[in-house]
BATIMI-39882 format. One record per residue: x, y, z of N, C-alpha, C, O in turn; residue in three letters. Coordinates in steps of 0.05 Angstrom, whole numbers, plus 5000, padded with zeros to 4 digits. Atoms other than C-alpha are relative to their C-alpha. Example, Ala and Ser with C-alpha at 12.3 -4.5 7.8 and 13.67 -1.06 7.14 Angstrom:
501849765000524649105156501850245000503950245013ALA
498449764999527349795143498550225014499550445018SER
// end
This chain:
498650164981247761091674498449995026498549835045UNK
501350024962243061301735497949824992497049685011UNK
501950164997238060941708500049564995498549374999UNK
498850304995242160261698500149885024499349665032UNK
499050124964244960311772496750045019496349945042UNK
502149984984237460541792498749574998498749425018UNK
500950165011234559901761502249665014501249475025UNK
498950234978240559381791499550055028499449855042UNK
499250004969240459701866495949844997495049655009UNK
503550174994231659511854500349695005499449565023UNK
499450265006233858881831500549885027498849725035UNK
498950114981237558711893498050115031498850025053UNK
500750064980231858971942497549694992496249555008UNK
501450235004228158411910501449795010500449595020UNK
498050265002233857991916499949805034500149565041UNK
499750024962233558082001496349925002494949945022UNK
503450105000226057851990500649755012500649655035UNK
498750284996228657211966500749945013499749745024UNK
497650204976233657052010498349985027499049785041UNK
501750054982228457132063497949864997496449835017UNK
501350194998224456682037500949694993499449504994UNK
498650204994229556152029500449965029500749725034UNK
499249984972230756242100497349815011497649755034UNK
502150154992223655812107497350095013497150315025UNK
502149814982217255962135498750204990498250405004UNK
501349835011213756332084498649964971499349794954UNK
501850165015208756292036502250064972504250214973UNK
498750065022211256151960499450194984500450214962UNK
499449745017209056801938501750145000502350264979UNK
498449834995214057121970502250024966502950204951UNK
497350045024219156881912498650084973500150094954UNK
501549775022213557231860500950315008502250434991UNK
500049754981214157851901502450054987503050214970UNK
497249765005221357891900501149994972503450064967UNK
499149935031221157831818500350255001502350395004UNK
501049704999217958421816501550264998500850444983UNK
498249674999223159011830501949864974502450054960UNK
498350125016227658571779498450054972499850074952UNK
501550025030221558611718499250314997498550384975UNK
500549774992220359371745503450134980503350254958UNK
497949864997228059561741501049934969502650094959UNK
499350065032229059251664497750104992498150214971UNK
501749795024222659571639501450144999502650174977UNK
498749775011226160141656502150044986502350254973UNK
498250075017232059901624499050114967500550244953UNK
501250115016227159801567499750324984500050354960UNK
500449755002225660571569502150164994502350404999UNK
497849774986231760821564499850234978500550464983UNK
501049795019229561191497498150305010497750535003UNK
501749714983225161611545500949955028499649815044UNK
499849964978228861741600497250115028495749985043UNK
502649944981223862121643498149815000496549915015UNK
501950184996219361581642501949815006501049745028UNK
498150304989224161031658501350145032501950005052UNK
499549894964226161481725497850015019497649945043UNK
503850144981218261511740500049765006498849695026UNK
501650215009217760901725502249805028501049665044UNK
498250054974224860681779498450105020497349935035UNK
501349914972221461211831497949925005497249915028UNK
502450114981215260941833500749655010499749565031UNK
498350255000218760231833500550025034499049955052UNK
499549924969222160451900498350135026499050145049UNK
501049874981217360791934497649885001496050005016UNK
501650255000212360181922501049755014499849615030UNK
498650194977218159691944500650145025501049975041UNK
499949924965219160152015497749975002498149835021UNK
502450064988211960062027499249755010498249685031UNK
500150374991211759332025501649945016501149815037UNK
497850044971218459332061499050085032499549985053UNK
500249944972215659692115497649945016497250025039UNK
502150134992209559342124500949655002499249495010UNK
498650304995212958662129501049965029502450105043UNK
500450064962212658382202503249754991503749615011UNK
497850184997219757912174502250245006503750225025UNK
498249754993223758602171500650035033499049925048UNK
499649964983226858802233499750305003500450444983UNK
499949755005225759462251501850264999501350494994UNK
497749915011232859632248500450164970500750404964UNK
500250025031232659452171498450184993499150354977UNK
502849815016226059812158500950215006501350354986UNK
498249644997229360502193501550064968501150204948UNK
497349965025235660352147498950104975499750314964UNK
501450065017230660192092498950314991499450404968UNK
501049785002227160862101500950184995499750374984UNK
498649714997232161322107502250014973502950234963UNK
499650045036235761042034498350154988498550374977UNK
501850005026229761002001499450295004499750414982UNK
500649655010227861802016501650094988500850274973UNK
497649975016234961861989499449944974499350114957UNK
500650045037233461541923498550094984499050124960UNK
502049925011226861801914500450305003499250454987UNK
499949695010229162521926502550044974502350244959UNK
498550015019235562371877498249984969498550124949UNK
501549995026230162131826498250274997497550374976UNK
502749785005225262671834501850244998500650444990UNK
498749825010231663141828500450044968500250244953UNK
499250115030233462791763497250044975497550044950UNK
502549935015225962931738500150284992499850374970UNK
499849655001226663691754501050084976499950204958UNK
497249865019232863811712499050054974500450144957UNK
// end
């Protein structure tokens, strides 16, 4: 189950990609870009026969999409805080979930 809800919340920072590049004013990669956490978050889906690798495979997911998030000059730096202070949350939840 954590790796279902890991794999939709990815989904949906892709999703805020998008919608920022509907918003205009940006190159047409962007809407490649924000596939990405969406083809990430169903591999792992894909994995679910090997858990531990489908949670690597979410955490590095996330902690590849906060990098890009936080290098993005459209983010506000509100968002990117917010952004930051999740994503260490998720990525210590996954790297708990590796331990066990």
């Amino acid at each position: 189950m954590f790796v279902a809800y890991g794999a939709v919340i990815l989904s949906f920072l892709g999703g805020a990609r998008w919608g920022r590049g509907l918003a205009g004013g940006v190159s047409p990669l962007r809407f490649v870009e924000a596939v990405m956490p969406s083809l990430i978050g169903f591999s792992a889906l894909l994995l679910l026969h090997a858990p531990m690798y489908a949670l690597a495979l979410l955490a590095a997911g996330f902690a590849i999409w906060l990098v890009i998030d936080q290098r993005d000059p459209l983010w506000t730096a509100p968002y990117r805080r917010m952004r930051l202070g999740i994503s260490l949350v998720v990525l210590a939840l996954h790297a708990g979930w590796l331990l066990v």
